[in-house]
C-alpha positions in Angstrom: -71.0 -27.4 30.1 -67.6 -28.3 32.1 -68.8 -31.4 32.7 -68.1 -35.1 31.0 -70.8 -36.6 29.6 -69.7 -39.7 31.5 -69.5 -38.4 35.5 -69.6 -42.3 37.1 -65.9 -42.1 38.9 -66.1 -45.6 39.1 -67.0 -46.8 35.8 -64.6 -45.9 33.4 -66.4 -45.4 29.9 -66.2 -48.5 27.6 -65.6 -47.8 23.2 -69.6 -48.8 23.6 -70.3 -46.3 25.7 -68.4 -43.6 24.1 -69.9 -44.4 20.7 -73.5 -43.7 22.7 -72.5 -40.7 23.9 -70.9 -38.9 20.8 -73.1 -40.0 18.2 -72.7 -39.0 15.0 -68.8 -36.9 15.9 -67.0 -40.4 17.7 -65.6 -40.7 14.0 -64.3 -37.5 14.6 -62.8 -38.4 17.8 -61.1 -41.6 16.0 -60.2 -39.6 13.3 -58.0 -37.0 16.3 -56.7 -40.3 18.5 -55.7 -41.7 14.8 -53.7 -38.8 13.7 -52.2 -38.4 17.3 -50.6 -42.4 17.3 -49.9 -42.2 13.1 -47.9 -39.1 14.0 -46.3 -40.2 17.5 -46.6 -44.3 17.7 -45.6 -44.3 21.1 -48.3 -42.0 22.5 -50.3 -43.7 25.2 -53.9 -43.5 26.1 -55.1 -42.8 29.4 -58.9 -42.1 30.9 -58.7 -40.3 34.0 -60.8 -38.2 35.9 -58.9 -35.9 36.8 -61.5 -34.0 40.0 -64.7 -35.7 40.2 -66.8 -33.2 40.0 -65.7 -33.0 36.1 -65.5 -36.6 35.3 -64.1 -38.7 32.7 -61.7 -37.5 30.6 -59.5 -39.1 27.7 -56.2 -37.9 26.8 -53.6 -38.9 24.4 -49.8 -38.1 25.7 -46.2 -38.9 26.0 -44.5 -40.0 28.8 -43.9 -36.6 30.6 -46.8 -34.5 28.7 -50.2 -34.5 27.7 -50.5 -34.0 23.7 -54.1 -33.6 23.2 -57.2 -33.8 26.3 -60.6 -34.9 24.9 -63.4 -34.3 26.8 -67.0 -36.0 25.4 -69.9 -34.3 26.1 -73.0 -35.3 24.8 -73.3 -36.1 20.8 -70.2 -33.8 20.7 -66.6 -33.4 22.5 -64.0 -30.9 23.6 -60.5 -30.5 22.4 -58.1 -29.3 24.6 -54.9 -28.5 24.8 -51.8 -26.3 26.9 -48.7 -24.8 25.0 -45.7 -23.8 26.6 -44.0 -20.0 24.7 -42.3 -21.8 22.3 -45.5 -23.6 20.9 -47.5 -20.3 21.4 -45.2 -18.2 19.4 -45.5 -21.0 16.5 -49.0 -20.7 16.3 -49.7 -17.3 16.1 -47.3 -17.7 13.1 -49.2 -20.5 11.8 -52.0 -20.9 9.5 -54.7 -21.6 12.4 -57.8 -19.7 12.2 -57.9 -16.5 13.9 -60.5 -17.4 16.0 -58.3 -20.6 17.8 -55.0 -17.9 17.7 -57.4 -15.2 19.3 -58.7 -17.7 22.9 -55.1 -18.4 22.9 -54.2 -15.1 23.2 -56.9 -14.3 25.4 -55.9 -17.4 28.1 -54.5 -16.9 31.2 -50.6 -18.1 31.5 -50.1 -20.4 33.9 -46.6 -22.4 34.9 -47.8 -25.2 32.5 -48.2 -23.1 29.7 -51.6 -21.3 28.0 -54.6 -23.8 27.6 -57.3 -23.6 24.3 -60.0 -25.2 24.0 -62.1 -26.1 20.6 -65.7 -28.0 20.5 -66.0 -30.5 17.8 -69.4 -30.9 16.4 -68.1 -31.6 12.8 -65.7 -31.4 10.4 -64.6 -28.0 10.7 -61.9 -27.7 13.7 -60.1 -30.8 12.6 -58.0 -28.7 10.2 -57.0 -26.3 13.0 -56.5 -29.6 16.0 -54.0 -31.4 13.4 -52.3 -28.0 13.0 -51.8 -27.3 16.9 -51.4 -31.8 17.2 -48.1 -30.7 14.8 -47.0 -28.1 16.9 -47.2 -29.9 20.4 -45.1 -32.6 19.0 -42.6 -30.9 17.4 -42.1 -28.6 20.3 -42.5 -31.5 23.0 -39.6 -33.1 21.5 
C-alpha cells in the first residue's frame, strides 16, 4: 500500500487522529520524531501531501532537506528516507542490517540521491532508522 492512511487533502491529521490510526506503533513514531529533534533541535515538522493521490505525509527536516519522511498506514507506518553518495557510501560501511544496505543498493539513483524505505510494525527497525537518522545529519551538515 502507497497510500496514507489519512487521504482527506483537506484535513490535515490531528495527534488524535494519528494515535487512531497507528495503534499500538505511534510510540514508535514518537520514539523516531524524538530522536530526530534530541539529535537536531532545530528540525521542523511539516505534514504535507505531497500528490493527492498519496495523501498525508509527515516529515521531519532542515531548512533545505528532508531528514526523515513518515508515512502512517494503518496500525503501522513507513520510514523513508533519500541519501545523496556520500551518505550511501557511509552506510554500506556501517553496521545497518544487510537487508536495509541491500534495497539501498537495489534503488534507482535519482538527482536527489537513492531513496529506502523500512515498515515499522515494532521494535526491530528502530536500531537501523537511528543509524541512517545519524548518517543524514552528519552528511547534511
Amino acid at each position: 500500500m502507497n497510500t496514507s492512511f489519512f487521504m482527506d487533502k483537506n484535513k490535515m491529521p490531528s495527534e488524535k487522529d494519528l494515535a487512531k490510526a497507528l495503534g499500538n506503533t505511534v510510540s514508535l513514531w514518537q520514539e523516531i520524531h524524538d530522536y530526530v529533534h534530541k539529535k537536531y533541535p532545530a528540525a521542523m515538522d511539516e505534514w504535507k501531501v505531497p500528490m493527492a493521490k498519496f495523501g498525508w505525509s509527515f516529515r521531519v527536516k532542515d531548512k533545505k532537506r528532508v531528514i526523515v519522511y513518515l508515512g502512517p498506514r494503518d496500525t503501522f507506518f513507513i520510514v523513508s528516507f533519500v541519501f545523496g553518495q556520500k551518505a550511501y557510501d557511509m552506510i554500506l560501511e556501517s553496521t545497518v542490517s544487510e537487508g536495509v544496505k541491500s534495497d539501498l543498493k537495489a534503488a534507482k539513483v535519482y538527482v536527489e540521491g537513492r531513496g529506502v524505505s523500512i515498515k515499522v510494525k515494532d521494535k526491530k527497525p528502530l536500531k537501523d532508522i537511528f543509524k541512517l537518522i545519524d548518517i543524514k545529519l552528519e552528511t547534511s551538515r
